[in-house]
N, C-alpha and C positions, 0 to 999 in steps of 0.2 A: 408559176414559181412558188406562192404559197401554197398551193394544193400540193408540190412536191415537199416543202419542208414538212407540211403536216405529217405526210406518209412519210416518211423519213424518221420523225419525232418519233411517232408510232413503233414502227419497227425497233429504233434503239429502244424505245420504254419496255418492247416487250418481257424480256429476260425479269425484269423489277416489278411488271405490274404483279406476282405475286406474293411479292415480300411488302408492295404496300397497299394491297388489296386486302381483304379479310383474314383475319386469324382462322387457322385450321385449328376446329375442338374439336376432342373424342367426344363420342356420344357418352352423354349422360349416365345411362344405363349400366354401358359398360366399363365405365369409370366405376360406379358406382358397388359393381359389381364384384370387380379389382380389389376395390379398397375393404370391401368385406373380409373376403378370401384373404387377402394380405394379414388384417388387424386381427384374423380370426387365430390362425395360424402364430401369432407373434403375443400368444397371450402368457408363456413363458420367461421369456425374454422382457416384456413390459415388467413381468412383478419383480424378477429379480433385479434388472437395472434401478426401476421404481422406488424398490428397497435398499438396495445399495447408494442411494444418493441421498435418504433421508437428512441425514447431517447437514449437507450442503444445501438441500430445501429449509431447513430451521434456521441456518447463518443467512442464508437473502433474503428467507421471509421477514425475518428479523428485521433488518439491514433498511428492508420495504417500507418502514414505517412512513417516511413523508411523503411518497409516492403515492400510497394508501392514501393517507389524508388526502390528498391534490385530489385525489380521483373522485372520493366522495364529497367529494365541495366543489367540485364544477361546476361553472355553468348549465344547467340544465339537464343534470342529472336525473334528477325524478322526473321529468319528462323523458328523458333516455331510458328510465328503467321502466316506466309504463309505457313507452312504445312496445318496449319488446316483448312485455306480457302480451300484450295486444295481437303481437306479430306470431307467437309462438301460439298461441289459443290454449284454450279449455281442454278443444279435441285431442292436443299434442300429448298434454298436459294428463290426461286419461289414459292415453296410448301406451307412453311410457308406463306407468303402474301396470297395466294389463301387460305389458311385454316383457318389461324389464324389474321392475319395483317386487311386484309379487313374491317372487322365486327369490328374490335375495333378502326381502325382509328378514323373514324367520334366521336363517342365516347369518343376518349382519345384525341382529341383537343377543344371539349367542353368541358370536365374537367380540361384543362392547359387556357381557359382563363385568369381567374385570373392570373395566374402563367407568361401571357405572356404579360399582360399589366406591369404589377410590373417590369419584366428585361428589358422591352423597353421603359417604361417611362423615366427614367434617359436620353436615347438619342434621345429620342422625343425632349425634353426638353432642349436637349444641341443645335439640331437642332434649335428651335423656337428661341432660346436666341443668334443665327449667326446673323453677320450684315456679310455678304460676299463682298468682295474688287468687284469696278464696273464693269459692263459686258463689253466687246470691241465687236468691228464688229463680225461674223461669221466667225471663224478659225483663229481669233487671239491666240497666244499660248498664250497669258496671259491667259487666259479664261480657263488654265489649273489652273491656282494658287484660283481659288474658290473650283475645286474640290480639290489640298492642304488643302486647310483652313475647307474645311468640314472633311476629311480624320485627318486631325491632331486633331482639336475638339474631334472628335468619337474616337479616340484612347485615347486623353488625358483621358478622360470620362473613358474608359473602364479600362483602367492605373489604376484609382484613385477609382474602386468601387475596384478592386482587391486589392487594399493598394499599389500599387505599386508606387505611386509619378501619375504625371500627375495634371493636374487643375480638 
């Protein structure tokens, strides 16, 4: 009688043993392979949505701020974030420059000109507008208090774009 329930059990299980048997993956490869093709092809459509949402990434970036916080004050953060160096390696780390980095440097510093003359004008500007205390002989320690007085400028400056007080 037991030996027929068994068989019995069996047979009804059958129809489920594979819904709770193993998950069916696609191979790796051709996952992988997919997702290339796919992301390669949708590099149009990335910049223009990308771009058109700007606005809405500055209002929740924004918005992010305690979030932010939280996350870089967790527990065991710098443990979490030296894991991952660890995990990702040097070799990765290489790979990308030689693959990826190279070809878009040049590239992606012609398009932050603007971007670089605009954050260093302000201390161009703080520079030009120093009258520096007189120079003394060579290896006079005073002749450290010019580099002071530029060092304090550039910070004040940089104080003062940030709203933080400074001149």
């Amino acid at each position: 009688m037991k030996k027929i329930f068994r068989i019995l059990t069996f047979i009804l299980l059958l129809p489920v043993l594979p819904i709770i048997g193993a998950i069916k993956v696609k191979d790796i490869s051709a996952s992988g392979l997919k997702w290339t093709e796919n992301a390669g092809r949708a590099t149009e459509g990335y910049a223009t949505n990308a771009e058109a949402s700007a606005e809405e990434w500055a209002r929740k970036t924004a918005a992010s701020v305690d979030t932010y916080g939280q996350a870089i004050t967790a527990p065991g953060i710098k443990t979490r974030f030296q894991r991952g160096v660890a995990r990702a390696g040097s070799a990765k780390y290489a790979r990308k420059i030689r693959d990826v980095a190279r070809d878009r440097y040049g590239p992606g510093v012609a398009a932050a000109q603007t971007d670089y003359q605009q954050g260093a004008e302000p201390y161009f500007s703080t520079l030009a507008g120093l009258t520096l205390s007189s120079r003394k002989p060579r290896g006079d320690p005073a002749n450290y208090n010019r580099v002071q007085e530029v060092g304090k400028a550039l910070n004040a400056k940089r104080l003062a774009l940030l709203g933080g007080g400074g001149g």
